[in-house]
C-alpha positions, 0 to 999 in steps of 0.5 A: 739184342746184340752181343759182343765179347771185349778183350782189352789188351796191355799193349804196354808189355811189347807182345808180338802179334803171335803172343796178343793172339795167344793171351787174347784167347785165353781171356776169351776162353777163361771167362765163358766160365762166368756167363749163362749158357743161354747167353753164349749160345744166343752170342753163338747165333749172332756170329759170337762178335769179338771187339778187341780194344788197347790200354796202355799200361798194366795199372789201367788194364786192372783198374778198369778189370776191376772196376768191370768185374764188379758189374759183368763177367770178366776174366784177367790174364797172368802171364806164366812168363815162359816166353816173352815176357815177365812172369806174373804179368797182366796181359789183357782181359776178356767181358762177356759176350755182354750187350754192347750197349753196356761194352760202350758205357765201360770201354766206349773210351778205348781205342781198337788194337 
């Protein structure tokens, strides 16, 4: 069983690299909180595979969180808004790691950042 974690990035805010890369691992970090031990250390194993796609605006970003979150682990970033950006804004969020059979059914659609 082959596992992945998904970062899905709003690329719609303009983020640099430095801060996509700052907001990707607060997802990344904040929603191993929501998923069994015994899955992260089995993901672990497996070289903990990260795919990190794009959306392109914050009124997709949380549908599709939303939608998500109903099914598998999630976690969604605000942004505090103390460097480039608006306070409150959506930045990305993180699934899993989930089998990647199931990341392909909800984000088989998305691009690659």
């Amino acid at each position: 069983m082959e596992l992945a974690q998904y970062i899905i990035v709003n690329t719609s805010l303009g983020m640099n690299k430095g801060k996509i890369a700052a907001q990707a691992s607060h997802a990344a970090v904040s929603v191993l909180e929501k998923v069994d031990k015994k899955i992260i250390e089995e993901w672990k194993n497996q070289g903990m595979k990260k795919i990190v796609l794009k959306i392109s605006s914050t009124k997709e970003l949380v549908e599709l969180f939303q939608k998500t979150k109903k099914e598998l682990p999630c976690a969604l970033i605000t942004d505090a808004g103390h460097t480039q950006i608006e306070p409150g804004s959506k930045t990305c969020f993180a699934c899993g790691p989930i089998k990647e059979h199931e990341g392909e059914k909800h984000f088989g659609k998305l691009k690659l950042l």
